[in-house]
RODO-2510 file (C-alpha; in nm, 4 decimals, decimal comma):
residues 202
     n   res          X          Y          Z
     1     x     0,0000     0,0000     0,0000
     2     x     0,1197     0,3231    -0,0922
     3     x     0,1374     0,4584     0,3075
     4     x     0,2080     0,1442     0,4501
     5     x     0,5864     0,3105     0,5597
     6     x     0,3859     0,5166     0,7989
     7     x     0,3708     0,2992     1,0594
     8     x     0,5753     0,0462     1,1934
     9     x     0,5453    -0,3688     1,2524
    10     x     0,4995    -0,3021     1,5955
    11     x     0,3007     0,0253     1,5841
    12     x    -0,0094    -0,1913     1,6761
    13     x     0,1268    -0,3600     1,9661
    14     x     0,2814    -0,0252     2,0916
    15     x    -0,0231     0,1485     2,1074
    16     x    -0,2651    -0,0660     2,2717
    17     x     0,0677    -0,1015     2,5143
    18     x     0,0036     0,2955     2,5316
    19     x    -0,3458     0,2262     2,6063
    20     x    -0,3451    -0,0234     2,8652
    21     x    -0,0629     0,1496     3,0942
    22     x    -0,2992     0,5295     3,0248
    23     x    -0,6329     0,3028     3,1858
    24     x    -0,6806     0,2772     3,5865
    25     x    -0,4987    -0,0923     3,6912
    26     x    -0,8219    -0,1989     3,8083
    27     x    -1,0108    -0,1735     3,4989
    28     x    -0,7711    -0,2582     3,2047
    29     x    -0,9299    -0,2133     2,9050
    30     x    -1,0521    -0,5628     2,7195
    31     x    -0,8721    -0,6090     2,4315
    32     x    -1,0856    -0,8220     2,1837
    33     x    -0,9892    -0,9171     1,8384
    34     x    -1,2119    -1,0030     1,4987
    35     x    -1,1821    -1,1637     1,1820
    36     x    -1,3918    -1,2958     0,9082
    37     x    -1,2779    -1,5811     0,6727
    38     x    -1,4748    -1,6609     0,3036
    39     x    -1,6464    -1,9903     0,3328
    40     x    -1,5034    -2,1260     0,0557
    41     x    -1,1495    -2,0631     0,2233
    42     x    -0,9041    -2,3777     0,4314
    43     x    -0,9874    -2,3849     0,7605
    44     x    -0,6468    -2,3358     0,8659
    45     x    -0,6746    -1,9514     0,7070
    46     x    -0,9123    -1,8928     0,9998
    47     x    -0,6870    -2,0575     1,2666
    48     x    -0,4206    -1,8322     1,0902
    49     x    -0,6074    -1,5551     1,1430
    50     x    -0,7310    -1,5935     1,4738
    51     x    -0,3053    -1,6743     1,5452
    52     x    -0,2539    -1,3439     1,4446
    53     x    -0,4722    -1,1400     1,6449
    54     x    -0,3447    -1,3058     1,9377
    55     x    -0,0366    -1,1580     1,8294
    56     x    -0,1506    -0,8342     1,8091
    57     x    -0,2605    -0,8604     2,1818
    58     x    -0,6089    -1,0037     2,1783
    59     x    -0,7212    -1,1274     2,4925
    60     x    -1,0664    -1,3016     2,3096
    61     x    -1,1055    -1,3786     1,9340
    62     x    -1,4302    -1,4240     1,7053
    63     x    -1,4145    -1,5415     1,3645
    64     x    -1,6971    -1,5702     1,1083
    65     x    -1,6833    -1,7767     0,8205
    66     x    -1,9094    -1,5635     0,6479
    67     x    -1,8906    -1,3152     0,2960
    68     x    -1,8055    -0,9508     0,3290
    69     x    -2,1202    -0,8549     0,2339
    70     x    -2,2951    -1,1163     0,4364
    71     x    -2,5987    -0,9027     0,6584
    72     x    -2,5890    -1,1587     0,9226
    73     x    -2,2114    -1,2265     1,1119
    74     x    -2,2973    -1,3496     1,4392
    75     x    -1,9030    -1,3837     1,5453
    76     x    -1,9019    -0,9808     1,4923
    77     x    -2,2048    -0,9356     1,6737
    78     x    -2,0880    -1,1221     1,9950
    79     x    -1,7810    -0,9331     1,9647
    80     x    -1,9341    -0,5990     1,9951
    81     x    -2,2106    -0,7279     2,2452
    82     x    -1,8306    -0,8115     2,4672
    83     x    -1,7357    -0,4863     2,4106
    84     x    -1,7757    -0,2072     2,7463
    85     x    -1,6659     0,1091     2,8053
    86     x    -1,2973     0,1838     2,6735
    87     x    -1,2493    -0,1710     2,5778
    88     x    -1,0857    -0,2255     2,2154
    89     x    -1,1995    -0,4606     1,9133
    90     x    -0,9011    -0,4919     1,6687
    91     x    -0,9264    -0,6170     1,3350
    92     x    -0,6304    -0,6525     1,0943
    93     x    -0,7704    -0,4493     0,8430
    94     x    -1,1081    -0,2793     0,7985
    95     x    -1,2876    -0,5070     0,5544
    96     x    -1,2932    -0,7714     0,7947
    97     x    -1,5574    -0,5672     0,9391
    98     x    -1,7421    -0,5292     0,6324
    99     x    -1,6462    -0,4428     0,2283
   100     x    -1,9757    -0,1809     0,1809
   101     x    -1,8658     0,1488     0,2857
   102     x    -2,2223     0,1943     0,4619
   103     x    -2,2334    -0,1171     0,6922
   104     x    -1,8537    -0,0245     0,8095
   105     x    -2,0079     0,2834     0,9119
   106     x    -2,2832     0,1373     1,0898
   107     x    -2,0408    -0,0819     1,3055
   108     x    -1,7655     0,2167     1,3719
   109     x    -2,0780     0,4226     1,4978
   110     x    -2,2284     0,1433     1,7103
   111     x    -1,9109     0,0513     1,9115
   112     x    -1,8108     0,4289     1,9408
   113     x    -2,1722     0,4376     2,1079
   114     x    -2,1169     0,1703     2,3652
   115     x    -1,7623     0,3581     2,4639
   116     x    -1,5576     0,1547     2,3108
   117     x    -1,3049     0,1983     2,0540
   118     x    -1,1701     0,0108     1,7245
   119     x    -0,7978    -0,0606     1,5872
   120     x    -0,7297    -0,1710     1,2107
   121     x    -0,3539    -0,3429     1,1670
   122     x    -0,3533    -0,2763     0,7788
   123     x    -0,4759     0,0715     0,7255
   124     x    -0,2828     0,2405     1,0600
   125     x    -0,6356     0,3409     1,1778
   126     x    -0,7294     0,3656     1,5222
   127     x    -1,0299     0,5424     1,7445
   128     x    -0,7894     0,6154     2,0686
   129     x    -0,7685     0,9990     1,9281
   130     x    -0,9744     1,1977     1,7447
   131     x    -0,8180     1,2049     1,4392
   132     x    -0,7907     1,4832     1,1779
   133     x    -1,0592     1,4662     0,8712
   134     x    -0,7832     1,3875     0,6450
   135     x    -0,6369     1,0876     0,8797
   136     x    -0,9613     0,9160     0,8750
   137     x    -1,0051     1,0188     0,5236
   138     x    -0,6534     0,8449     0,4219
   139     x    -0,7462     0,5578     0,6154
   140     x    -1,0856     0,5007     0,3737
   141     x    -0,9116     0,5403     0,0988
   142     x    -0,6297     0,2554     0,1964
   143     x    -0,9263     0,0594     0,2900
   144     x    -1,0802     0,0919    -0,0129
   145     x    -0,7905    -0,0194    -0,2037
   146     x    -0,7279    -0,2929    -0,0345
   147     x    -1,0518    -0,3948    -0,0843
   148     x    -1,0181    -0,3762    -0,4889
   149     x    -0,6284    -0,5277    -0,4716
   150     x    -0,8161    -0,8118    -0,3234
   151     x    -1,0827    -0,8837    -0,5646
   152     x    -0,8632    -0,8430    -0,8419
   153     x    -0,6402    -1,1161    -0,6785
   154     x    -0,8479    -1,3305    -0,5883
   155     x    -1,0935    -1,4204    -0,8588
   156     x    -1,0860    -1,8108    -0,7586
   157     x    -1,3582    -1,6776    -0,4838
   158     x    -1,6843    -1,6488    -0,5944
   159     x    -1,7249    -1,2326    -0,4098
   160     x    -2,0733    -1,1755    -0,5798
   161     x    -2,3194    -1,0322    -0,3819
   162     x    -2,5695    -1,2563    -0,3004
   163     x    -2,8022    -1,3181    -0,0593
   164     x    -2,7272    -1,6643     0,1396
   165     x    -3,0191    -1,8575     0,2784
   166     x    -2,9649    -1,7332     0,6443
   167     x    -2,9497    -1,3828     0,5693
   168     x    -3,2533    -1,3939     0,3565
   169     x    -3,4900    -1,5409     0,6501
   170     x    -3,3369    -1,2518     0,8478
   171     x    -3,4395    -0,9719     0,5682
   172     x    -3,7515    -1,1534     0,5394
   173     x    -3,8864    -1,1773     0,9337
   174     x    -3,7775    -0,7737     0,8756
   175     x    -3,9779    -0,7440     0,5636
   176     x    -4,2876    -0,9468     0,7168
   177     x    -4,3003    -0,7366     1,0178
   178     x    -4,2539    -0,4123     0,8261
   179     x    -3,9110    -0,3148     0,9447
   180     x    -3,7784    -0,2859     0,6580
   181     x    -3,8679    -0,1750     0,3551
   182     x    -3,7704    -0,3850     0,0036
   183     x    -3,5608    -0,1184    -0,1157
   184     x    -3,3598    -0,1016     0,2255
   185     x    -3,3072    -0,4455     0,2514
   186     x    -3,1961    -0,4075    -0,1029
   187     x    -2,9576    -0,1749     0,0073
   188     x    -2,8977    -0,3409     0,3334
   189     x    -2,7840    -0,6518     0,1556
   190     x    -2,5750    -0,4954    -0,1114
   191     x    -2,8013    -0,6079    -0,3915
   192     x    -3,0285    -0,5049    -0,6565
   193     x    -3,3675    -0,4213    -0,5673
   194     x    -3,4885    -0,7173    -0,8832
   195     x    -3,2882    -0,9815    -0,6437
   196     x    -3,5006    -0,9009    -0,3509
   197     x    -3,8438    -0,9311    -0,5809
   198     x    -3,6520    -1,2543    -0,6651
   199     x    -3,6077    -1,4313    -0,3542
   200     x    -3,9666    -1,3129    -0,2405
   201     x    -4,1650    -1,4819    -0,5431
   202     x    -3,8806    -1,8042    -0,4732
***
């Protein structure tokens, strides 16, 4: 990546260090770590994966082994349901979160709301101080190109969005009950508004 000589191997593991010795001894921060590993991927990526965020300091690790633009990743949801005030969820790179801009969002806002904070390995970004507009808007823009330098790698993995079976009872229930609309669960699941019509005459 083109910034990636901004920050050091270590820079991750030096500033939750920072962190933890800036928080009262008697309530250290939690430091949780997530991933998320493509179904159609060894299983020993996800032990990998899980390895490494250990390394990076990770007291607990969740891993789904869901899509990116799965709507339903129970592993993340647990992880944020851990999370308490000042505690950390690390990732090693933002689209582990999610690879639509608008869910990422969604997650950044709802652990910032429960107090806690959020630390990406590949793209140097971290929620420990407010950052300048152009930090954070650096940090997008790395994210985003990892995101295509992936997809163009990696073409082996089927990365269309679709809608799996579990995700679609979930839009569905929301659909049913009138908590969502079709066009936002369109939206919500990253596909065209014809797939949901789809999947409800199915």
């Amino acid at each position: 990546m083109g910034n990636s000589q901004d920050k050091s191997p270590s820079s991750v593991g030096t500033l939750l260090a920072k962190f933890k010795n800036s928080a009262n001894a008697r309530n250290a921060p939690q430091v949780i770590g997530y991933g998320r590993v493509h179904p159609g991927r060894p299983n020993d990526i996800a032990v990998r994966l899980a390895d490494q965020l250990r390394c990076l300091g990770c007291e607990r690790v969740f891993v789904d082994r869901v899509k990116g633009s799965a709507v339903t990743k129970p592993e993340l949801d647990e992880a944020i349901a851990s999370l308490g005030q000042g505690d950390v969820l690390v990732v090693t790179s933002l689209e582990q979160i999610s690879w639509r801009d608008d869910s990422l969002w969604e997650v950044l806002l709802l652990i910032s709301q429960r107090g806690a904070h959020v630390l990406a390995d590949l793209e140097a970004f971290s929620t420990f101080e407010r950052a300048e507009a152009s930090v954070f808007v650096n940090a997008m823009v790395r994210f985003a190109q990892h995101v295509r330098e992936i997809r163009l790698s990696d073409a082996s993995i089927d990365r269309r969005e679709k809608i799996s079976d579990d995700d679609w009872r979930a839009l569905e229930a929301k659909i049913t009950r009138g908590e969502l609309s079709k066009e936002d669960a369109a939206v919500k699941a990253g596909v065209s508004l014809s797939t949901i019509y789809r999947r409800i005459a199915a």
